[in-house]
N, C-alpha and C positions, 0 to 999 in steps of 0.2 A: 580389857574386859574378857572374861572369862565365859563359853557357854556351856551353861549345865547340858549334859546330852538328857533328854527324858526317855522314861523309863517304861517300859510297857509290861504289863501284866498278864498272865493268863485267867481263866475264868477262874480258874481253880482258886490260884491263888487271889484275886480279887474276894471271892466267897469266903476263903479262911479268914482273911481280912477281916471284912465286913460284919465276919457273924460277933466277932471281937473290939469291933469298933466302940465307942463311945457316939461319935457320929457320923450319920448316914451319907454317903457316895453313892455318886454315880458312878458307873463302867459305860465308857464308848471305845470300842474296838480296840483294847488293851491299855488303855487311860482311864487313871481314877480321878474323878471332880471330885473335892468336898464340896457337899450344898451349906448352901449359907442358910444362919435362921430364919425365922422367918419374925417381921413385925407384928406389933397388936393388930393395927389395921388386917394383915393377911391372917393372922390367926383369925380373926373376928369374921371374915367371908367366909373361910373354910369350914370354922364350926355350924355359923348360921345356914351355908347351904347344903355340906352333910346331915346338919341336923334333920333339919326339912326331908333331904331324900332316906333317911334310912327312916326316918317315922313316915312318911307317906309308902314304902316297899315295904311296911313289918305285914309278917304275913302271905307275904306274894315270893314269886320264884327269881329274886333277884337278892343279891347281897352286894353293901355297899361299904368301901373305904376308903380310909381316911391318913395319909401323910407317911407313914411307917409302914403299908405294904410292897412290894418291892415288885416289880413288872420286869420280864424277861421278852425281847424284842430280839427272836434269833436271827431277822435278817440283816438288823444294822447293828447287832452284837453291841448291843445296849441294856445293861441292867439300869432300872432309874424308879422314883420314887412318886408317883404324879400325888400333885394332891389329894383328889377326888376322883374314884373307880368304881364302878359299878358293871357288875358282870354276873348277866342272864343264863340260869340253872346253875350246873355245878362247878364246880373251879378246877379248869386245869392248870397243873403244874410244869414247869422247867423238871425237866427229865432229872431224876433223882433228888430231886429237890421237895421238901414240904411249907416250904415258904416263901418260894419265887412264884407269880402266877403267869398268867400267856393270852386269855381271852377277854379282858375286858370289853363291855357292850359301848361305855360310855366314860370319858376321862373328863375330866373338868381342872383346869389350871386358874392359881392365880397370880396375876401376874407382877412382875418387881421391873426396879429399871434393870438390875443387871441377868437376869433372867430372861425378858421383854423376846426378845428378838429371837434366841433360841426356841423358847416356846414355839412363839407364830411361826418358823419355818424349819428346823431340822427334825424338831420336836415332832411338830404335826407331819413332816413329811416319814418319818418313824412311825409314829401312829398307825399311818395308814398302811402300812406294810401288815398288820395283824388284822387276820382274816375276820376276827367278829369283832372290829371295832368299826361302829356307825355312827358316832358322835362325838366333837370335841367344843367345850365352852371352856373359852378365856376371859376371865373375870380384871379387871382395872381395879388395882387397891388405892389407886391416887386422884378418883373419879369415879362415875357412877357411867359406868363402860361395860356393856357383855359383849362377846362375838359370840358367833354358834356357826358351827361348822356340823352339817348333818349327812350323811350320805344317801344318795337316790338311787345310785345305780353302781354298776363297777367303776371305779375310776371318776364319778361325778359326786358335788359337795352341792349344797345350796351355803351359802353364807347369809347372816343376819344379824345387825347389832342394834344395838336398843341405847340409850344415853337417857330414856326417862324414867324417873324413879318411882312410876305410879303405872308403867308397864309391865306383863305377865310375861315369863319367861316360859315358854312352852317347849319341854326336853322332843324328840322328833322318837327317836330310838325308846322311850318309853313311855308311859300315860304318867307326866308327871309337868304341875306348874309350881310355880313360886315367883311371886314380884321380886321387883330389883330393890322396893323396900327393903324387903325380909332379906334381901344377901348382904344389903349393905348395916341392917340395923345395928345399930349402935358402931360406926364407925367413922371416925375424925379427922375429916381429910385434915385440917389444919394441920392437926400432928404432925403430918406426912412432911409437909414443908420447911 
């Protein structure tokens, strides 16, 4: 058997890449992932809970998105895609860039089996590394599962999870709820199976 040697990129070329792509990658420290798509189920959370936060923020000093914004993480030299971003006043950018951003206030993930594990730990431990990031929710598409990951202080989280679906999701980093109905409405766990 033969092993392929892999290949590592630079940012540069990574971004030439990308802006050419058909579909979206991640960059981790000269490696490209293709992300996989995403199911009805996880489309059906993403819309329902961007939906909710960008119509409860219209108007106020937050802008909120959705799946196709690209997040630049210069300390673990990670370009990546989170579901759901929300970031307080204006947007800073990845140096020369007008489409990479750097400060989100609040990320929200949802989650797959083969994604699952990165999220909850390299993902979130990346996260944290960006100075105005104070909150993380991972969302369960195969159940009726939040975590909430909030921060209090330098270096401290509170964690919280919910598994009822007639519970209120209260964001910590912004004035913002929404039940686990409304993230999960209209979605089919059976499908999943």
């Amino acid at each position: 058997m033969q092993l392929q040697e892999q290949r590592y990129y630079s940012l540069q070329e990574y971004l030439e890449l990308e802006v050419t792509s058909e579909n979206r990658n991640e960059y981790i420290d000269g490696q490209i992932i293709p992300m996989t798509g995403g199911t009805p189920n996880h489309n059906k959370i993403t819309g329902n809970f961007y939906a909710a936060l960008n119509f409860a923020l219209k108007r106020q000093p937050y802008q909120v998105f959705v799946t196709d914004q690209r997040l630049w993480i210069p300390q673990k030299r990670i370009h990546t895609y989170p579901d759901i971003m929300v970031v307080a006043g204006s947007l800073e950018f990845d140096e020369g860039r007008k489409d990479t951003i750097t400060n989100p206030l609040m990320i929200a993930e949802v989650l797959s089996k083969s994604t699952r594990k990165y999220d909850i730990d390299e993902k979130f431990a990346a996260y944290r590394t960006i100075q105005n990031f104070q909150e993380y929710v991972l969302i369960d598409q195969y159940k009726i599962h939040v975590e909430q990951y909030s921060k209090t202080d330098n270096k401290k989280w509170i964690f919280s999870e919910n598994e009822d679906e007639n519970s209120i999701l209260s964001l910590a980093s912004l004035q913002f709820e929404i039940s686990l109905s409304d993230i999960y409405d209209k979605v089919d766990f059976e499908a999943e199976k």
